[in-house]
C-alpha positions as CSV (number, residue, x, y, z in Angstrom):
1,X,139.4,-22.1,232.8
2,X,141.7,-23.2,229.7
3,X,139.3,-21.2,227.4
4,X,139.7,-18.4,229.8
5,X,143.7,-18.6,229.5
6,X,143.6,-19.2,225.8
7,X,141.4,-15.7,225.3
8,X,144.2,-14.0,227.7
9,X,146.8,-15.3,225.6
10,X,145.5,-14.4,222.5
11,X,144.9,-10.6,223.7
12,X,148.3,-11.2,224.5
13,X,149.4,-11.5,221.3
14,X,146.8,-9.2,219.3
15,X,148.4,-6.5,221.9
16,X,151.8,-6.9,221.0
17,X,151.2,-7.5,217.0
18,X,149.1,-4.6,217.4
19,X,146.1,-6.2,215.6
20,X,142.6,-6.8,216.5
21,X,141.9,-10.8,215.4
22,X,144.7,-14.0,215.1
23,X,144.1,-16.9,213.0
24,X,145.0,-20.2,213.7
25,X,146.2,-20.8,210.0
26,X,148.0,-17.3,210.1
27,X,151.6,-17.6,209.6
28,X,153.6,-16.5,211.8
29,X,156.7,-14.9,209.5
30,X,153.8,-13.5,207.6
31,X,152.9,-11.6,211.0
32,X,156.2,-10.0,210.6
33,X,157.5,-12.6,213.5
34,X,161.0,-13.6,213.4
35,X,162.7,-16.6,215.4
36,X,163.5,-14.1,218.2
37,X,160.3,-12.5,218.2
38,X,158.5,-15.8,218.6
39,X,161.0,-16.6,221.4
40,X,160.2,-13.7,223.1
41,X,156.5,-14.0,222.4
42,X,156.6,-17.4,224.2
43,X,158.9,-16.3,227.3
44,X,155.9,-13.8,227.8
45,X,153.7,-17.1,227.9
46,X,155.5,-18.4,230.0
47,X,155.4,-15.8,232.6
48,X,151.6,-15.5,231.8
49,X,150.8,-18.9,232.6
50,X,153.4,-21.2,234.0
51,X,154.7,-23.3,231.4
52,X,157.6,-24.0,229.8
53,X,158.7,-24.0,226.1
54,X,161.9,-26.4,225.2
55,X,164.3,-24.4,223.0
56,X,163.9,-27.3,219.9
57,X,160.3,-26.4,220.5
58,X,160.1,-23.3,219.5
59,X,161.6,-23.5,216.0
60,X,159.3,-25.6,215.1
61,X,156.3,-23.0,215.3
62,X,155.3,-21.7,211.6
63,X,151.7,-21.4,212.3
64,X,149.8,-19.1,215.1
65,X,148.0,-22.5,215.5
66,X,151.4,-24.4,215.8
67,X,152.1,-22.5,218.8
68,X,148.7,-22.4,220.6
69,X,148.4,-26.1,220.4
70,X,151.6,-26.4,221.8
71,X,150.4,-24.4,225.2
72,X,146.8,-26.0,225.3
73,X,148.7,-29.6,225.3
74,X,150.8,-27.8,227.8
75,X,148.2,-26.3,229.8
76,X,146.3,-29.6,229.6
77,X,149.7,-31.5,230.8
78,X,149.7,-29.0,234.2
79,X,146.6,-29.2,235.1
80,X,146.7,-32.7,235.3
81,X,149.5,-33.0,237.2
């Protein structure tokens, strides 16, 4: 089921970078993302999936893979509540 949401969310975001493959090391300025973009990118996320980002979270994101380990943790933390 996480894998499932994890491919979703990664279509997700190939959709609205409007490129075919992320990688995990990919930074995320270098994808042209600035801090509102990535704010906005994780709102969507949000909505998706049903978790929540804290504000002090998101600027800590520099890495694609920053961010997506953030929502498995997240996604791991719901389901097992």
């Amino acid at each position: 089921m996480e894998n499932e949401i994890m491919a979703r969310i990664k279509s997700l975001f190939c959709e609205r970078l409007n490129i075919k493959n992320i990688e995990m090391d990919t930074d995320l300025a270098g994808l042209g993302l600035d801090s509102l973009d990535v704010v906005e990118m994780c709102y969507a996320v949000e909505e998706e999936v049903g978790i929540h980002f804290e504000t002090e979270e998101l600027s800590s994101f520099k890495t694609v893979g920053d961010l997506f380990n953030s929502i498995e943790k997240k996604l791991a933390e719901k389901k097992a509540a």
